[in-house]
SELUM-435616 format. One record per residue: residue number from 1; x, y, z of N, C-alpha, C in turn. Coordinates in steps of 0.1 Angstrom, whole numbers, plus 5000, padded with zeros to 4 digits. Layout:
BEGIN
+-----+------+------+------+------+------+------+------+------+------+
|   n |   nu |   nv |   nw |  cau |  cav |  caw |   cu |   cv |   cw |
+-----+------+------+------+------+------+------+------+------+------+
| NUM |    X |    Y |    Z |    X |    Y |    Z |    X |    Y |    Z |
...
+-----+------+------+------+------+------+------+------+------+------+
***
This chain:
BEGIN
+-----+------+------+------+------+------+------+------+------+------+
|   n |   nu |   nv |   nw |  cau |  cav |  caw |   cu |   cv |   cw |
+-----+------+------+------+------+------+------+------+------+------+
|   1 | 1482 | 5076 | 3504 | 1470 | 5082 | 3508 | 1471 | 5091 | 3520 |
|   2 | 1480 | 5089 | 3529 | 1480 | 5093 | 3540 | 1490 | 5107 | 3541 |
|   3 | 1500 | 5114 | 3525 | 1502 | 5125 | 3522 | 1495 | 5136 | 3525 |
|   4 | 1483 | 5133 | 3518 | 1474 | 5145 | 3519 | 1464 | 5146 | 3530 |
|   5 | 1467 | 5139 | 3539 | 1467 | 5142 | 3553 | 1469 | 5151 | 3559 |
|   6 | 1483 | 5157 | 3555 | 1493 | 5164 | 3563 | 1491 | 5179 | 3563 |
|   7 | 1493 | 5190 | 3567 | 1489 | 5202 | 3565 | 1498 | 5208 | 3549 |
|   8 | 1495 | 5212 | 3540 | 1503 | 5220 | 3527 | 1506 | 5207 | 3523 |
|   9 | 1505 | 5194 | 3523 | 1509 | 5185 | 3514 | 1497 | 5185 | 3503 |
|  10 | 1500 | 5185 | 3487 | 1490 | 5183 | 3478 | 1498 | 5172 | 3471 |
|  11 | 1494 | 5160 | 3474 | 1505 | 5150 | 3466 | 1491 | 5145 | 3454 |
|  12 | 1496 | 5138 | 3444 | 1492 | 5135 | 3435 | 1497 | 5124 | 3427 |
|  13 | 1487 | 5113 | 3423 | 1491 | 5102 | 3417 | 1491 | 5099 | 3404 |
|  14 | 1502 | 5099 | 3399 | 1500 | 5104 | 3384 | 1506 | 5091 | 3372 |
|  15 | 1494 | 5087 | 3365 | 1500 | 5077 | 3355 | 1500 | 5078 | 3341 |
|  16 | 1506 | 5092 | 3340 | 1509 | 5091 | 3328 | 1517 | 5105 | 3327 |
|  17 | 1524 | 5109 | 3319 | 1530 | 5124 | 3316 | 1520 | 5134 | 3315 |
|  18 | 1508 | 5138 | 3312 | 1499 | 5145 | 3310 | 1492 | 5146 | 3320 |
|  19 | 1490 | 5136 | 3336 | 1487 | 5136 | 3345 | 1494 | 5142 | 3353 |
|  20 | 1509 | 5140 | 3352 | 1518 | 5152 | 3358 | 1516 | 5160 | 3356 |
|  21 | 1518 | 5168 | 3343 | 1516 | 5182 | 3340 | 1509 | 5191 | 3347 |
|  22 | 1493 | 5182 | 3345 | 1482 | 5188 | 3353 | 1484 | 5193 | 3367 |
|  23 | 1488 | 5178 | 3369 | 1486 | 5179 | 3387 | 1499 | 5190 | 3394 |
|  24 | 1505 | 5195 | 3383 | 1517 | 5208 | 3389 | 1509 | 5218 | 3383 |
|  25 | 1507 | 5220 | 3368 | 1499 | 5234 | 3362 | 1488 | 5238 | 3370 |
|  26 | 1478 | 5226 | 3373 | 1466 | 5235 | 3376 | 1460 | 5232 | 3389 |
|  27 | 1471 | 5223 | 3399 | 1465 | 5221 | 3408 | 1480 | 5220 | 3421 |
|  28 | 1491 | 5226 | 3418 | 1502 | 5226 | 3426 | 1508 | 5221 | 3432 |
|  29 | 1506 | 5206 | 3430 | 1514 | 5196 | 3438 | 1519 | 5198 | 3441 |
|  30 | 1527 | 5193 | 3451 | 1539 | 5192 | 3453 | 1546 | 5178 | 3464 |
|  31 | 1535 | 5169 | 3461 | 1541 | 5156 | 3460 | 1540 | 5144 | 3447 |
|  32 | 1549 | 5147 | 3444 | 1545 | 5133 | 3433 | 1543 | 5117 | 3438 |
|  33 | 1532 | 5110 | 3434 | 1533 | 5093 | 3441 | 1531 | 5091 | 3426 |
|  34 | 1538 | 5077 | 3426 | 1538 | 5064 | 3415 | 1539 | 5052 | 3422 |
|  35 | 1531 | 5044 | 3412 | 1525 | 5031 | 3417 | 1537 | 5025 | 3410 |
|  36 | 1545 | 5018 | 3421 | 1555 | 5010 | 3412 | 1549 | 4994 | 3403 |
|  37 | 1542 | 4989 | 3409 | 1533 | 4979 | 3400 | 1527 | 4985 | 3389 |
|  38 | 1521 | 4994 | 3387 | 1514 | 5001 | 3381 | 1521 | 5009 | 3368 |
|  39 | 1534 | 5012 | 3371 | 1541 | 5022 | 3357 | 1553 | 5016 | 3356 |
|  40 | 1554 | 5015 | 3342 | 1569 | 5014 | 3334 | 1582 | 5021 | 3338 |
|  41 | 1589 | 5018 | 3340 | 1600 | 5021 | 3348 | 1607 | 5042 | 3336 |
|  42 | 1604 | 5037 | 3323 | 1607 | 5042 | 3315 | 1597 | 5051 | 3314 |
|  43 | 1588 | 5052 | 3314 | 1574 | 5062 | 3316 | 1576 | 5067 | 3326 |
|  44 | 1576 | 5060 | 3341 | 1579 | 5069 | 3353 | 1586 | 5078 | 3351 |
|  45 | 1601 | 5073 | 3343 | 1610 | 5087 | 3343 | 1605 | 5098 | 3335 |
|  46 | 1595 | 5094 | 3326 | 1593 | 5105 | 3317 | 1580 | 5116 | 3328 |
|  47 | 1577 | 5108 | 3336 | 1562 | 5115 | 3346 | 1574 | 5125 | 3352 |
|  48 | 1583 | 5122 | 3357 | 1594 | 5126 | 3368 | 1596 | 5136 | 3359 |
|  49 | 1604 | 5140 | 3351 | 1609 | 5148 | 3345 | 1597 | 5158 | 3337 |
|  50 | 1586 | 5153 | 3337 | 1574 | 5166 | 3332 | 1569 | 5170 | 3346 |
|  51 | 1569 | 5163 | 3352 | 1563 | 5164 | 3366 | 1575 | 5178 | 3376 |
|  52 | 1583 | 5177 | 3378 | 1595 | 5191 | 3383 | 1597 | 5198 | 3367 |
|  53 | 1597 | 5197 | 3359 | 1596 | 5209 | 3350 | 1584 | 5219 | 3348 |
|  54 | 1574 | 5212 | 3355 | 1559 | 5222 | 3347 | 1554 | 5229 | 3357 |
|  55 | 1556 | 5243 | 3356 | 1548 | 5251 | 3366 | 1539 | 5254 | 3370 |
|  56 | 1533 | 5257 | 3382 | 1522 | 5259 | 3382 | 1517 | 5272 | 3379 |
|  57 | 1503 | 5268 | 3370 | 1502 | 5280 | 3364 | 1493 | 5294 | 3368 |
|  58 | 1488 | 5289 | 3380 | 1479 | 5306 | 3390 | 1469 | 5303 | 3386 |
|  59 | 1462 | 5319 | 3385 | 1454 | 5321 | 3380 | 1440 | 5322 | 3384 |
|  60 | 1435 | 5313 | 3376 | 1418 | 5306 | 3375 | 1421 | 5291 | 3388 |
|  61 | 1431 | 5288 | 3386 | 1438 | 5274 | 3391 | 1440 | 5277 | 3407 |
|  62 | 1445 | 5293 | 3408 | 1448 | 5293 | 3426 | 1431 | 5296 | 3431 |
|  63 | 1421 | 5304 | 3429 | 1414 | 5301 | 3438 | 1408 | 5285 | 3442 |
|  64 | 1412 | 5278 | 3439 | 1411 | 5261 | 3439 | 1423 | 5258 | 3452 |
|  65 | 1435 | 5263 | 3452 | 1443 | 5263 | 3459 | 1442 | 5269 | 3471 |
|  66 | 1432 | 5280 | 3473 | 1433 | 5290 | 3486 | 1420 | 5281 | 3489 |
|  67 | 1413 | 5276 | 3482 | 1401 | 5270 | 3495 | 1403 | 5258 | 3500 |
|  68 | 1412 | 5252 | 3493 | 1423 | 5245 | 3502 | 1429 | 5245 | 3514 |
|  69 | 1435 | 5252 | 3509 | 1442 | 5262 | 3519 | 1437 | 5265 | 3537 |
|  70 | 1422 | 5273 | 3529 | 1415 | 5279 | 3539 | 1408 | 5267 | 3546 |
|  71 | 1403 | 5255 | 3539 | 1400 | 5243 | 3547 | 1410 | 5240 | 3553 |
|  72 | 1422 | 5236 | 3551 | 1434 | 5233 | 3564 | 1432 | 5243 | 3575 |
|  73 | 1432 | 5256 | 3573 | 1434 | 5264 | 3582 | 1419 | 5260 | 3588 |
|  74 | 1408 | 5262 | 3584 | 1397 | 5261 | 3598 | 1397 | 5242 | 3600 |
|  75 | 1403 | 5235 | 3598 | 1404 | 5223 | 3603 | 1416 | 5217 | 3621 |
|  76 | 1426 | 5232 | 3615 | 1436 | 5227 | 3626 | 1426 | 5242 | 3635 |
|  77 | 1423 | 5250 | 3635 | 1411 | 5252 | 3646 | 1404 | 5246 | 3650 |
|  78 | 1401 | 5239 | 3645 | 1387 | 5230 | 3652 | 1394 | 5221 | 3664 |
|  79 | 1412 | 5212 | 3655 | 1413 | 5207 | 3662 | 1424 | 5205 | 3677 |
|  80 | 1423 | 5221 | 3677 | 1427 | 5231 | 3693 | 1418 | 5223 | 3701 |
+-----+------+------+------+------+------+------+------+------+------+
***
């Protein structure tokens, strides 16, 4: 939880292969977390392996990214 804390960290918790996808196509992670209690050891690897192959896809998907973005940037202003 404490990833997406950090400035440009978009981590994402993903339990299933189709949760990966997403969270790289349309929303640019670029942290993957897995619940080791929680996923098959054999599934994880399949999250892992869709998760660094799927790109992110732009688009409609980056202005979601830049207000992001733009919220980091007037947060570490504030906290000058």
């Amino acid at each position: 939880m404490l990833a997406n804390k950090v400035p440009g960290v978009l981590a994402a918790l993903c339990t299933s292969p189709k949760m990966a996808e997403y969270s790289r196509s349309h929303n640019d992670a670029n942290v993957l977390v897995l619940g080791a209690r929680l996923t098959d050891a054999d599934v994880a690897r399949e999250i892992v392996t869709v998760w660094l192959s799927t790109p992110f896809e732009g688009g409609r998907h980056q202005r979601r990214i830049d207000k992001i973005a733009a919220y980091e940037r007037a947060q570490a202003r504030r906290s000058l």
